[in-house]
C-alpha positions in Angstrom: -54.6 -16.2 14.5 -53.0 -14.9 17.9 -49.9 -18.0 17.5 -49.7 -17.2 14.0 -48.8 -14.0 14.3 -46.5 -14.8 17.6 -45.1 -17.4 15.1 -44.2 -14.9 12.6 -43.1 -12.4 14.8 -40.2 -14.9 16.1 -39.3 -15.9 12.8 -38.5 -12.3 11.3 -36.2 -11.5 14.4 -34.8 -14.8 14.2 -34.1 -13.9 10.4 -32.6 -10.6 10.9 -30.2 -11.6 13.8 -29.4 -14.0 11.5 -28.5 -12.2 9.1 -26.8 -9.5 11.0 -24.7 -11.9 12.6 -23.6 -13.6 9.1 -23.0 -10.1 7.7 -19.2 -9.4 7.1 -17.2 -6.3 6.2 -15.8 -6.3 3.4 -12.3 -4.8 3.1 -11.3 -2.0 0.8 -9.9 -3.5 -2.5 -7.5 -1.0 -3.7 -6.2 -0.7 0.3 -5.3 -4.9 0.1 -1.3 -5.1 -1.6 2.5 -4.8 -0.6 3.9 -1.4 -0.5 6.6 0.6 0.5 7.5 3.5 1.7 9.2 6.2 -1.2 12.4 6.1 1.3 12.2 2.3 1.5 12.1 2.1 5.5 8.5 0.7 5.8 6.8 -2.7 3.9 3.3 -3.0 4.4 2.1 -5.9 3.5 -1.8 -5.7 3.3 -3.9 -9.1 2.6 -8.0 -9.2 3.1 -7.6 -10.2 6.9 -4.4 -8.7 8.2 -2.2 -5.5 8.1 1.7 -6.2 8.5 4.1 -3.6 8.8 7.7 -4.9 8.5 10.3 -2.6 9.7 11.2 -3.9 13.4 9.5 -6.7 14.0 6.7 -8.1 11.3 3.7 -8.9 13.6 0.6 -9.4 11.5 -2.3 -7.9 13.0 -6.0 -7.8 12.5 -8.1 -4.8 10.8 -11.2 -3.5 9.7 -11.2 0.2 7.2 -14.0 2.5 8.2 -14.1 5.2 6.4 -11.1 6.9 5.6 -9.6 5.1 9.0 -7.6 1.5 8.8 -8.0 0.5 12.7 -5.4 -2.4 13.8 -5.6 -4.5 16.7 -3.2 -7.4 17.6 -5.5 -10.8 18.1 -8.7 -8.6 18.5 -7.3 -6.7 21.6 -8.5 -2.9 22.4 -7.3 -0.5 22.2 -7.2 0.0 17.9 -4.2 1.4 16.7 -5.5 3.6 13.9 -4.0 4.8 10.6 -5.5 7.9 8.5 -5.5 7.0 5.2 -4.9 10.8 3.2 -5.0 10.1 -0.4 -5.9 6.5 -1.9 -4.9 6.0 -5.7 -4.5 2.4 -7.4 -0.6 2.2 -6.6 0.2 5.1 -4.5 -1.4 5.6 -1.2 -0.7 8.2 1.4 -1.1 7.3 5.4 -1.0 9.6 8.8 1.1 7.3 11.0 -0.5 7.0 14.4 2.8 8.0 16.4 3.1 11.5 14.9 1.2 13.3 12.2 3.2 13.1 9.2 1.9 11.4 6.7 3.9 8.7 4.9 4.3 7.8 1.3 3.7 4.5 0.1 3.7 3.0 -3.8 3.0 -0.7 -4.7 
């Protein structure tokens, strides 16, 4: 009885890091799409891995939503670069940029 329940005990954890480790985030649906800015400067080009913005230079870059947050990191690096995402509609979608605090206007 003592190795069966030893046994069992190492199974379940084995099962739930398991699980936990096979577990991915799933990416905001209405967030995923290519918009631009109302005065044209800015394309974002959102797909469900990575967040480019093509004004400059288009580097695509990794990113994760938490919340109301999109946080960006270029090939995993720290520190996230994060966006605040103010008002989320099915084409329209309003984001604090993280150099200032003005919030831009985007429509797909």
């Amino acid at each position: 009885m003592k190795k069966f329940a030893l046994i069992f005990v190492h199974v379940a954890g084995a099962y739930i890091l398991g699980m936990s480790a096979c577990h991915t985030n799933t990416s905001n649906k209405k967030v995923q799409g290519t918009w631009k800015s109302k005065d044209g400067s800015i394309l974002l080009k959102i797909t469900d891995k990575q967040f480019v913005m093509e004004n400059d230079s288009p580097v695509p870059e990794d990113y994760f939503v938490k919340g109301d947050t999109i946080f960006t990191s270029f090939e995993g690096n720290q520190p996230y670069t994060k966006f605040v995402i103010k008002k989320l509609a099915d084409h329209e979608m309003s984001l604090i940029m993280p150099d200032d605090s003005v919030a831009v206007d985007f429509s797909k």
